[in-house]
Structures are given as structure tokens and as C-alpha cells.
N, C-alpha and C positions, 0 to 999 in steps of 0.2 A: 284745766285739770292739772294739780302736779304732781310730779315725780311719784311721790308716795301713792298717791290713789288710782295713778297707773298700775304701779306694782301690787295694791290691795285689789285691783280687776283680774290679775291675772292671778295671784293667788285662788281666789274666787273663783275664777274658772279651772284650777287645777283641782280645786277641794270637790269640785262638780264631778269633775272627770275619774279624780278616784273615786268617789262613793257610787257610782255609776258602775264602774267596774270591779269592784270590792267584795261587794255579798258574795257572790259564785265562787269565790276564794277562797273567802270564809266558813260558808254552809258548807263545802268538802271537806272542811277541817283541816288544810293543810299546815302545817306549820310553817317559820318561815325564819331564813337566817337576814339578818339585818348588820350589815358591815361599813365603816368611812366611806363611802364615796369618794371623798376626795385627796382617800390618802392617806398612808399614817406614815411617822417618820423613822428612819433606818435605827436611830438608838431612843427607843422612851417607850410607853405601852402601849400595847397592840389588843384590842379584845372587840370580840363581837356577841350577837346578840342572836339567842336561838329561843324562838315565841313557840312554842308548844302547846299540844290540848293533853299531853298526858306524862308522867314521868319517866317512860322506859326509855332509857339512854341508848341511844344508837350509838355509832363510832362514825368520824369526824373525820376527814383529812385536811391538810392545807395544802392544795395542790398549786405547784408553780405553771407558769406559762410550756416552761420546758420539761417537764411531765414530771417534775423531782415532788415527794409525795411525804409529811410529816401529820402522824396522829396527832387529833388534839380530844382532848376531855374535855365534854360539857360538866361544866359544876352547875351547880345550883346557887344562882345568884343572890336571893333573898329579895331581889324588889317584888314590889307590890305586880301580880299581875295584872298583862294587857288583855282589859278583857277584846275580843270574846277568848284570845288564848287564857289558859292555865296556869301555866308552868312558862320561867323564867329563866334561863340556863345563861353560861358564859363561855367563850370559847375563849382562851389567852394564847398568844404566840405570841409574846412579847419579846422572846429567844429570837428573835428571825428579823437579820439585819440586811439579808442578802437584796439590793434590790432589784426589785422584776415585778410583773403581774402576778397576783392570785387570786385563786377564790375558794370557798371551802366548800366540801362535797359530801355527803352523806355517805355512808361505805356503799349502800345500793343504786347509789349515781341517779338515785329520782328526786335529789333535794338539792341545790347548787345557790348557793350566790353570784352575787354580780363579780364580775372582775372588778379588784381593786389593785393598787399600786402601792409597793414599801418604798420608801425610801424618795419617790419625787413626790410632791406636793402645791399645785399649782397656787399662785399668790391669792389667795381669798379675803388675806388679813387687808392686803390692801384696796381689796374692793369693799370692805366695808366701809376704810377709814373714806376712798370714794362716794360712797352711799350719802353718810353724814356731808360730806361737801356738798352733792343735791340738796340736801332740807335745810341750808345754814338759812335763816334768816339775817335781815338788815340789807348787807352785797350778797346777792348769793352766787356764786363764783359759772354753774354749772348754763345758768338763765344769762348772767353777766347781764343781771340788773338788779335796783336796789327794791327791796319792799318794806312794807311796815317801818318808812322813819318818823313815827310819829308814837312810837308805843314808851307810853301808855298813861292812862289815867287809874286812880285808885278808887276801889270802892270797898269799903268793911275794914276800913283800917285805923290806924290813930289819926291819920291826918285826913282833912275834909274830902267827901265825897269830889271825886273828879281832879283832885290833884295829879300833877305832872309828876310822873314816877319818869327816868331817864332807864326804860327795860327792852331796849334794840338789844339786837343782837341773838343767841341762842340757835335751836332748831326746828324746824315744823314739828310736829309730830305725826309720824305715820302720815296718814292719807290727809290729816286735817293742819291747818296752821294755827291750831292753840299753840303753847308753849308753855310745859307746865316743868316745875323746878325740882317734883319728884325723877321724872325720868330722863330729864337733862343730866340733873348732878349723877345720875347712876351710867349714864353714856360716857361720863366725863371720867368717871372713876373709873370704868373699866379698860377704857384706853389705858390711861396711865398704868395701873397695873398691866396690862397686857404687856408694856412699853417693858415696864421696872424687870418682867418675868424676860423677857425677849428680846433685850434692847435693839441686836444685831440683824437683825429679819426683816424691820422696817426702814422702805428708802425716801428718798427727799426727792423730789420730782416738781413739787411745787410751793409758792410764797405763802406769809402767813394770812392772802387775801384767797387761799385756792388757786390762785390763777399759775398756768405753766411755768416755772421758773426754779430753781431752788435756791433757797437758803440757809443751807447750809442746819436746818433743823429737822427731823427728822415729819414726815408728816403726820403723820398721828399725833404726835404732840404741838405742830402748828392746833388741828381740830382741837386738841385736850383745852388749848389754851383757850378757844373760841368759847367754850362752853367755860371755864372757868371766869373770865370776863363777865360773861351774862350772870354766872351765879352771886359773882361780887355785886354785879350789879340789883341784884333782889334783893338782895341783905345792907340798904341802903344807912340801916343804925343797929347798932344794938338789939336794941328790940322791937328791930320789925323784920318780918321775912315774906317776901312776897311767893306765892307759893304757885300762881296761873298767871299766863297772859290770855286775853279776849275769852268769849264766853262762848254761848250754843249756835248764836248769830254766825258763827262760823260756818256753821252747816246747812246755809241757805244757797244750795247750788255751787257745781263745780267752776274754780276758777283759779288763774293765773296768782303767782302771792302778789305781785306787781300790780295787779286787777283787783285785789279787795278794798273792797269800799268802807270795811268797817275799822278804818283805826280808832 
């Protein structure tokens, strides 16, 4: 089984577990304040999210860890609502650089958020560029073995059925080991941007194979590079663009990428 379709198990059993505990929440009609979890940063915006069944505006606080207490105004957001809520409000403290714990309270203390945090933010950026190291196909750094070096052959294209396309390299996708070029090239691009917006955030911890080492690049854009590789490699002329690697056959039982049989 890999990486990804561990993670798509346990999604699956979280989607069980809220919808399980869900309705009773719901059918009382409580509203609900919805905040970062993991954080927002001391200077940039700060806003949260208050799901409603009707429009009467209550008053808001943003209370700190140390009891210090600032009103906030729900607006009215304009997004589409969630059903089964209503109404769609917006809390902004974006004014509030101080950091510490908070969370925001209804004025009759029967509506509270989770505690969150200004100003720390635990690294997440780099457990994603992480994540993507798990799925790389070809080495994949995380297994520290190689799979799929034999991909691929063409089919529906200009040149004859079953010709040798040179298409290593890339990502699994998700729980499965297709590798398709719409959602590669859009992984690949939002690193980079993410990079271009943030350059300073991201560190170098490892070589451009994944494996423990630095050099001296940052790693997000080691991965950017991995997936740009593969995409050069789909666009082998002019006018051809390979758009999937391997087919449904994929989905014949869980296994290892190092274990599929089906190059």
C-alpha cells in the first residue's frame, strides 16, 4: 500500500467520524466560529469565519490567553452559504500583532472557538514540500527504492502504438501511481510560486535526490525541479503532449510502487 492511500484510509476514517458526530450539532442549529488552526502570522490578515442559521449579529470578542479582551464586528461576507448554515459572516483582527494565544467568544460566553496562535506558526510549508518527496516516482527518496523505470509506452498518439516514450520520473498521485500532467504541472507551479511569494521561509535540509543532505538549494525548489523534468519530459516535440502515465490497471489491488507489475 503507499504513502498516499495510507493517508486516503485515514482521511476516510475521519470523514466517518465527523459525519457520525455531526447531525446533533447541526439539528440544534448551533452556529459555529471556524479559525486557522495552525496559526496566523504577527503582520498580514487575520480573519475568521462565523457559519450561522440567521442574521442577528451578536457582539464578538477576541479574547487573549491573559484575559486582555478586543470587540470584533461580524460583516457579512457575501460567500455563498454552507448549507445547512445560512448566513456567512467575517470576523477581521488583522490590527493584532501582539503574539499569544486566542480565541473568539460570543459576548454570552456560549459560542467560543478553538484556541489559536498569532504570530508562531509551526512549519507545514515544509511538510508538504515532505509529502511530495513520499509520491516522487522513478528514486523515490522516502521507500529509498526505485520504481516504474520502464515508463512508458504510447498509445493514441502520432507515433505507433507501444512506442518507448522516456516518462520516469514525476508523482504518484494521491493514493494511486497514475501520473497525470494536469496535476503534476499545477503541484509544480504552485511551489514555485509559493517559493517566488516567500522565498525566505523555506530551508535546504536535503539533496536534489530527497535524500538527507543539503545543497545549498532551497527544497521546494529541489521538488519544483523534479516535476519540471517530468513535464519536459511529456512535451517530447512540438506537437505532442503526453497528458497520463499507465491506465485503470492501476487499481488492481494495493501495492508497493516498487511491486507494480504493470510497467
Amino acid at each position: 500500500m503507499s504513502i498516499g492511500s495510507n493517508l486516503y484510509l485515514l482521511y476516510v476514517q475521519l470523514i466517518f467520524i465527523l459525519l457520525t458526530f455531526m447531525p446533533a450539532r447541526l439539528n440544534a442549529q448551533t452556529p459555529e466560529l471556524r479559525v486557522n488552526l495552525l496559526g496566523y502570522p504577527a503582520k498580514g490578515p487575520k480573519k475568521a469565519l462565523l457559519l450561522d442559521f440567521s442574521v442577528i449579529r451578536n457582539r464578538y470578542v477576541l479574547e487573549s490567553l491573559d484575559g486582555r479582551r478586543i470587540t470584533l464586528a461580524a460583516v457579512r461576507s457575501g460567500l455563498r452559504p454552507w448549507p445547512p448554515f445560512q448566513q456567512v459572516f467575517t470576523l477581521d483582527f488583522s490590527g493584532v500583532e501582539d503574539t499569544g494565544s486566542y480565541r473568539i467568544v460570543r459576548h454570552d460566553g456560549l459560542l467560543r472557538s478553538n484556541w489559536f496562535r498569532i504570530g508562531v506558526q509551526p512549519p507545514v510549508h515544509e511538510a508538504v514540500v515532505g509529502f511530495m518527496q513520499t509520491q516522487r516516482c522513478g528514486y523515490n527518496p522516502f521507500l529509498d527504492k526505485v520504481c516504474h523505470p520502464y515508463d512508458g509506452r504510447s498509445f493514441y498518439g502520432p507515433m505507433p502504438d507501444s512506442s518507448y516514450v522516456d516518462a520516469r520520473g514525476g508523482w504518484h498521485d494521491a493514493g494511486d501511481q497514475l501520473k497525470y500532467l494536469i496535476t503534476g504541472s499545477n503541484a509544480t507551479a504552485r511551489m514555485m510560486m509559493a517559493w517566488e511569494a516567500f522565498p525566505d521561509v523555506f530551508g535546504d535540509e536535503v539533496n536534489a535526490w530527497g535524500r538527507p543532505g543539503r545543497n545549498g538549494l532551497p527544497d521546494i525548489l529541489d521538488e519544483a525541479r523534479w516535476g519540471l523534468d517530468w513535464i519536459h519530459r511529456l512535451h517530447p516535440a512540438p506537437d505532442q503532449l503526453i497528458h497520463q502515465v499507465a491506465d485503470d490497471r492501476d487499481h488492481l489491488g494495493f501495492k508497493l510502487p516498487y511491486n507494480d507489475s504493470s510497467n
